[in-house]
C-alpha positions as a Python dict, from the first residue, in 0.01 Angstrom:
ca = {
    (1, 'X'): (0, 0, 0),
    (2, 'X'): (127, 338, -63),
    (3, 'X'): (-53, 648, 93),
    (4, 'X'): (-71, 985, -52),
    (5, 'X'): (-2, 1304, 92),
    (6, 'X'): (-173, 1581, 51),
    (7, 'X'): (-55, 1819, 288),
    (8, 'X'): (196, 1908, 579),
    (9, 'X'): (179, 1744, 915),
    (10, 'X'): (-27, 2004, 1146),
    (11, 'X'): (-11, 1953, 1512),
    (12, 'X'): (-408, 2086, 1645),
    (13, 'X'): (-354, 1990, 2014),
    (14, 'X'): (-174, 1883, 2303),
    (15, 'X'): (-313, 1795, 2625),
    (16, 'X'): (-213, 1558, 2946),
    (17, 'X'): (-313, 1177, 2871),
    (18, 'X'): (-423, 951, 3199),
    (19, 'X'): (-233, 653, 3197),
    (20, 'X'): (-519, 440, 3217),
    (21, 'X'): (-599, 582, 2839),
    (22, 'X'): (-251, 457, 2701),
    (23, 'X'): (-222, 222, 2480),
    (24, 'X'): (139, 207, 2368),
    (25, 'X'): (324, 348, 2696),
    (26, 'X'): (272, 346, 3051),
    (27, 'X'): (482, 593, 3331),
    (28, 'X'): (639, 421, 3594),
    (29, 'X'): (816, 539, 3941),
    (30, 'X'): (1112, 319, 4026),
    (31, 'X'): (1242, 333, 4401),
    (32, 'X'): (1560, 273, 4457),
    (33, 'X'): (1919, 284, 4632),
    (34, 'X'): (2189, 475, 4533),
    (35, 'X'): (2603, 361, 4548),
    (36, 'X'): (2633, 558, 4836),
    (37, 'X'): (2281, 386, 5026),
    (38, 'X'): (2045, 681, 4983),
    (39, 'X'): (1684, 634, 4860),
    (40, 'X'): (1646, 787, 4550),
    (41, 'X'): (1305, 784, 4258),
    (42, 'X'): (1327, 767, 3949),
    (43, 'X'): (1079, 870, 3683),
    (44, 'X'): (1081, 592, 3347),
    (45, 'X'): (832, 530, 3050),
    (46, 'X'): (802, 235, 2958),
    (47, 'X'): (643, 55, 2673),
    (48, 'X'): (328, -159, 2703),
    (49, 'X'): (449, -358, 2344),
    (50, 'X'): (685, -568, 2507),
    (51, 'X'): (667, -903, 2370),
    (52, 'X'): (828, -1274, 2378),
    (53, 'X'): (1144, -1173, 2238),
    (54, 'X'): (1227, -945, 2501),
    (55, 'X'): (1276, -628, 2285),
    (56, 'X'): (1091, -386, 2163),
    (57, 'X'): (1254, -241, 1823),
    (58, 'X'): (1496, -338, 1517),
    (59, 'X'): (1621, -75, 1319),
    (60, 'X'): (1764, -223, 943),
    (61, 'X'): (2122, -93, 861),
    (62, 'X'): (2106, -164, 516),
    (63, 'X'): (2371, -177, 222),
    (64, 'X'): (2235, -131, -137),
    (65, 'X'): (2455, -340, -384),
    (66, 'X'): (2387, -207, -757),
    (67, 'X'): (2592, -335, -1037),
    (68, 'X'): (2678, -15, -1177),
    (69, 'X'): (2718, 250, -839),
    (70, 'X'): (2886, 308, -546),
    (71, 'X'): (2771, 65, -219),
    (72, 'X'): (2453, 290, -121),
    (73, 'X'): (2237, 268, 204),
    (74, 'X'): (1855, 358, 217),
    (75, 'X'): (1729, 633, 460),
    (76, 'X'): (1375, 688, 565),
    (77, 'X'): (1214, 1022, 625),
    (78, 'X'): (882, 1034, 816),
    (79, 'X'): (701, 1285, 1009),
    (80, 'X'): (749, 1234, 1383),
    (81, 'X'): (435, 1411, 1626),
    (82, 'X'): (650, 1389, 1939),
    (83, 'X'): (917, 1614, 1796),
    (84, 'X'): (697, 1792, 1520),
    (85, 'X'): (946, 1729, 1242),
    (86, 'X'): (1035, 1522, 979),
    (87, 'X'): (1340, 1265, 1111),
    (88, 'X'): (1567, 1092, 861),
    (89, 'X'): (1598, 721, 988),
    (90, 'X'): (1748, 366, 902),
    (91, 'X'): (1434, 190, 852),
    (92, 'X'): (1279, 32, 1171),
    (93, 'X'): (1001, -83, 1356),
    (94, 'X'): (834, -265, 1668),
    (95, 'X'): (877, -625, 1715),
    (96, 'X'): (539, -816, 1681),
    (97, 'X'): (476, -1020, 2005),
    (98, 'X'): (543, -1352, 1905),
    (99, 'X'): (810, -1261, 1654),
    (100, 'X'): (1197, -1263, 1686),
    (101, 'X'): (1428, -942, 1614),
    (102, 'X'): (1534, -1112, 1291),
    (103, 'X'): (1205, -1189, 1163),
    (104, 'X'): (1127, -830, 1268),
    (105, 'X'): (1408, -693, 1049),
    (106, 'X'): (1307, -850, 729),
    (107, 'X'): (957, -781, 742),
    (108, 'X'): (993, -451, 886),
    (109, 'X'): (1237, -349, 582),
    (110, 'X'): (976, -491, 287),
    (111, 'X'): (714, -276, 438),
    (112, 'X'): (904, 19, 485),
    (113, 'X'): (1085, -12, 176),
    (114, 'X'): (1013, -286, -61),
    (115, 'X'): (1321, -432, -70),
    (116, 'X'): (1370, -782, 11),
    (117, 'X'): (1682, -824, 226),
    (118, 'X'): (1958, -1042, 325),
    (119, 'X'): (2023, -1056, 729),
    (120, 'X'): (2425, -984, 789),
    (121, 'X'): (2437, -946, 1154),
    (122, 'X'): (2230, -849, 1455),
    (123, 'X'): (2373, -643, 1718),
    (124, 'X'): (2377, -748, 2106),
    (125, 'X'): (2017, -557, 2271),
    (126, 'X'): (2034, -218, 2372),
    (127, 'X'): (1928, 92, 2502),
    (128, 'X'): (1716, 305, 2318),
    (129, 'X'): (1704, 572, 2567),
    (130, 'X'): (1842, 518, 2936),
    (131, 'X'): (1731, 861, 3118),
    (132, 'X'): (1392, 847, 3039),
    (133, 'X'): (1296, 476, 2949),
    (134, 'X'): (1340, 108, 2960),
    (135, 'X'): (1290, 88, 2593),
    (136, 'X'): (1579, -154, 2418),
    (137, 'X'): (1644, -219, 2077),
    (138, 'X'): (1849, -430, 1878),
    (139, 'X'): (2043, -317, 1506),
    (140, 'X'): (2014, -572, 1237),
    (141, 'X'): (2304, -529, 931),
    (142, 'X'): (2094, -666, 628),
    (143, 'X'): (2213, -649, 282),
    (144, 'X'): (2008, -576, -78),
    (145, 'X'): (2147, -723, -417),
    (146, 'X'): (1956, -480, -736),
    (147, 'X'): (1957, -569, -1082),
    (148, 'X'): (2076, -343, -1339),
    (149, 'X'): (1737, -240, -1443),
    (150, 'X'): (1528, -327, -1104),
    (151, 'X'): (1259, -15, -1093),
    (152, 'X'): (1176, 78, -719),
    (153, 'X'): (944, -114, -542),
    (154, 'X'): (608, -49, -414),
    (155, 'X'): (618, -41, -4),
    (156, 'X'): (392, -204, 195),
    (157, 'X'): (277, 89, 448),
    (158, 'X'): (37, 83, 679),
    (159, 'X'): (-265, 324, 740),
    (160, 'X'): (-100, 644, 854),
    (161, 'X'): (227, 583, 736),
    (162, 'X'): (408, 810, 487),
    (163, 'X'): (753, 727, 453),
    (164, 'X'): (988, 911, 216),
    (165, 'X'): (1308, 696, 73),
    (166, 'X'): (1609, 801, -25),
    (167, 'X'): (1908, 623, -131),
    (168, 'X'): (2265, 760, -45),
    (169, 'X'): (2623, 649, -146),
    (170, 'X'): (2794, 529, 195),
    (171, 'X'): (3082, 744, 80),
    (172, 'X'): (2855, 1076, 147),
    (173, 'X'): (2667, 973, 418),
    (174, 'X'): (2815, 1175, 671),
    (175, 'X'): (2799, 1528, 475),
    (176, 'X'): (2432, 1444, 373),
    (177, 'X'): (2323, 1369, 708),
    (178, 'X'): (2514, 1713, 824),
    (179, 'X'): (2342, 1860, 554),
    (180, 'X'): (1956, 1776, 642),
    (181, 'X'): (2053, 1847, 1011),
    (182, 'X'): (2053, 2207, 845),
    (183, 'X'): (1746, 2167, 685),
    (184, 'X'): (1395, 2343, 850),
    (185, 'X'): (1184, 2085, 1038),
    (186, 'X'): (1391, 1821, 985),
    (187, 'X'): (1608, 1618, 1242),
    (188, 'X'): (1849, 1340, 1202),
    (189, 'X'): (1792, 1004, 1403),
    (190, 'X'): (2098, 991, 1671),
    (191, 'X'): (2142, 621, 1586),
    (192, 'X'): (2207, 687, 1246),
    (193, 'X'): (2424, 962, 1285),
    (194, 'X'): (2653, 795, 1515),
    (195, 'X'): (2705, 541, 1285),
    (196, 'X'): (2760, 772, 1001),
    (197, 'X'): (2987, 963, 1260),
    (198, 'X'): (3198, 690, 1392),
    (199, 'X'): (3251, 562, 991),
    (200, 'X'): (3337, 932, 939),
    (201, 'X'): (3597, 984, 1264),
    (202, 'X'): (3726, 618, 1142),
    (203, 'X'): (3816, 751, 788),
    (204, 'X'): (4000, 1077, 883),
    (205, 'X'): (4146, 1028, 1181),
    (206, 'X'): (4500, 890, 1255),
    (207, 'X'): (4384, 667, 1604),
    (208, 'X'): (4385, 262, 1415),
}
């Protein structure tokens, strides 16, 4: 399915939610002791999606393989209502209760983008954001081999979902990424900048 846009984003309200009305996160209080023996609280969403595998999210890390051009990686831009902007992403999604992170990945990368892929490596779980919740997440590495003359494929997106792709050359991910940081309403996911980062510090730096 692919959905049309017709218009920008608009944000018409924002109001307090009671707990009891949430479907996808709860707030918790955690009591606790500190290193040094003194009670402390701590305030932590936490997701209600949880399911058998234990995590809650896979983002795809994707390589492109194209006959003819440069090793390329596919980025996803999507309008975001907590932050009010467009991010640019890795594609990624929520694990499905009784799937695995690896089924996850796969599927998760057809709908998003249409590609079939090839799972290269899944990365130990993880925190998705320590100082405010207990979500985790684990990074699958999956691969795509095109044709010569493969056209883009339709995604498979659900109701609500418009996701923009675009497909950059590893080579200029860093200074594209820099680039749409610049851009108005538009923020870059830290994941995927880190990565682009560390593959940037790795390349022009002396250290290895």
């Amino acid at each position: 399915m692919s959905n049309k846009k017709i218009q920008e984003p608009v944000i018409t309200k924002v109001s307090e939610l009671p707990v009891e009305q949430a479907k996808w996160v709860t707030l918790n209080r955690v009591d606790y002791i500190d290193q040094a023996g003194k009670a402390r609280t701590w305030e932590v969403a936490t997701r209600k999606t949880r399911g058998k595998a234990g995590v809650d999210a896979v983002a795809m890390g994707n390589i492109l393989l194209h006959p003819s051009r440069p090793a390329s990686t596919m980025l996803v831009i999507q309008y975001r209502p907590p932050l009010d902007a467009y991010t640019v992403e890795w594609p990624a999604g929520l694990i499905d209760a009784e799937e695995t992170a690896e089924q996850a990945a796969v599927r998760e990368f057809k709908e998003e983008t249409g590609y079939d892929c090839r799972l290269l490596s899944m990365s130990p779980v993880q925190a998705a954001d320590p100082g405010l919740s207990n979500a985790n997440m684990q990074m699958a590495m999956v691969e795509v081999q095109l044709g010569e003359r493969d056209e883009e494929p339709e995604q498979r997106l659900e109701d609500g979902e418009y996701i923009q792709r675009v497909v950059v050359p590893l080579s200029e991910l860093y200074d594209r990424l820099v680039e749409y940081s610049k851009a108005e309403r538009t923020i870059v996911a830290a994941k995927l900048f880190h990565f682009a980062a560390g593959m940037q510090f790795a390349q022009t730096q002396k250290y290895f």
